[in-house]
C-alpha positions as a Python dict, from the first residue, in 0.01 Angstrom:
ca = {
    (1, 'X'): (0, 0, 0),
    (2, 'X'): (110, 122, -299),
    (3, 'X'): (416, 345, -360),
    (4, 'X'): (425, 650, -583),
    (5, 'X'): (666, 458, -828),
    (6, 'X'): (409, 188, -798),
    (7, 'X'): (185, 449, -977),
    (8, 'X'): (380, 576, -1216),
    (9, 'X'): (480, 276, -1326),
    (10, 'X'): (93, 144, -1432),
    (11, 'X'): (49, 449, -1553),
    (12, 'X'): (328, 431, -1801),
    (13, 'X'): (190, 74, -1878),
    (14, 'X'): (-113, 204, -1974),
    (15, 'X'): (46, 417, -2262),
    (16, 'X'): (191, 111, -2357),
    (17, 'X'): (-143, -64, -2377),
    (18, 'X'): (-309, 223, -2539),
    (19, 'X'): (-38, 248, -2812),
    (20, 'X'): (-63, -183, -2866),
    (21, 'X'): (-447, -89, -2914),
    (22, 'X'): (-413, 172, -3142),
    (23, 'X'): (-183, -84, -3337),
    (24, 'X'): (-396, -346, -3303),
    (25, 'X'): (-759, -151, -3427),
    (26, 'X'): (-607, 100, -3635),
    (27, 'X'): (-247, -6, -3761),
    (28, 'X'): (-168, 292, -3616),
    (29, 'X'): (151, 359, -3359),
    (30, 'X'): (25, 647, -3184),
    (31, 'X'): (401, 680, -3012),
    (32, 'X'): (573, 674, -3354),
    (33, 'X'): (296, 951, -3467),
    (34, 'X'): (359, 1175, -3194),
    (35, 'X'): (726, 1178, -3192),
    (36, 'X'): (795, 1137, -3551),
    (37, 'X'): (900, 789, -3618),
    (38, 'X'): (960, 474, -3426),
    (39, 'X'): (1342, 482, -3447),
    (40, 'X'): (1286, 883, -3341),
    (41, 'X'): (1504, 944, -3005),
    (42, 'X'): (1154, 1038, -2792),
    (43, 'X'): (973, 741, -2943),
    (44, 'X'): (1258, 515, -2832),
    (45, 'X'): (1268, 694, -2495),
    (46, 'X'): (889, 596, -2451),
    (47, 'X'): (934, 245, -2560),
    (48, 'X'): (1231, 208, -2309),
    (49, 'X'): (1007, 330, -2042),
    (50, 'X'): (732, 144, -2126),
    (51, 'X'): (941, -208, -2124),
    (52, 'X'): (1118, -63, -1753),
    (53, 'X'): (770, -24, -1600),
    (54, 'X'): (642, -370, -1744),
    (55, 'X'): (965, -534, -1595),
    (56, 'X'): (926, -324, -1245),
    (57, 'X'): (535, -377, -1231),
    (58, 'X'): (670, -786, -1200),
    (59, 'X'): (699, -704, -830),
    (60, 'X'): (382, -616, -772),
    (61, 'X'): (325, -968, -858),
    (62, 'X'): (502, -1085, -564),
    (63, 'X'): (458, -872, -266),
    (64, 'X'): (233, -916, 18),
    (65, 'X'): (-95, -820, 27),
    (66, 'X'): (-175, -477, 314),
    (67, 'X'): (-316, -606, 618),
    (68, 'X'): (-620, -663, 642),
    (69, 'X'): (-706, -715, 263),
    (70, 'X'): (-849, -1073, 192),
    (71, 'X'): (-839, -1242, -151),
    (72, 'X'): (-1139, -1352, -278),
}
């Protein structure tokens, strides 16, 4: 089962993968652009959380699947 950190954590990984393909397609940062610069404090703030949920979302690698749930 997932927990509600669980959650938030993807969910701040998908900013982070919707701001690499902004940069990737448009050679645009969309954080930067929204929070006026990349070395801006909120832009940093993003990135920071961004690189915390990537490291947290590891576990998820690791834990046992819910009972009852078969891999296919």
């Amino acid at each position: 089962m997932r927990t509600f950190l669980d959650r938030v954590a993807l969910i701040i990984i998908l900013i982070g993968a919707i701001n690499w393909l902004c940069i990737g397609f448009f050679q645009m940062d969309l954080v930067a652009t929204l929070f006026g610069g990349q070395s801006a404090l909120m832009s940093r703030i993003v990135y920071s959380l961004v690189g915390l949920a990537g490291l947290y979302s590891i576990s998820l690698l690791f834990r046992p699947l819910p009972e009852g749930y078969h891999e296919a």
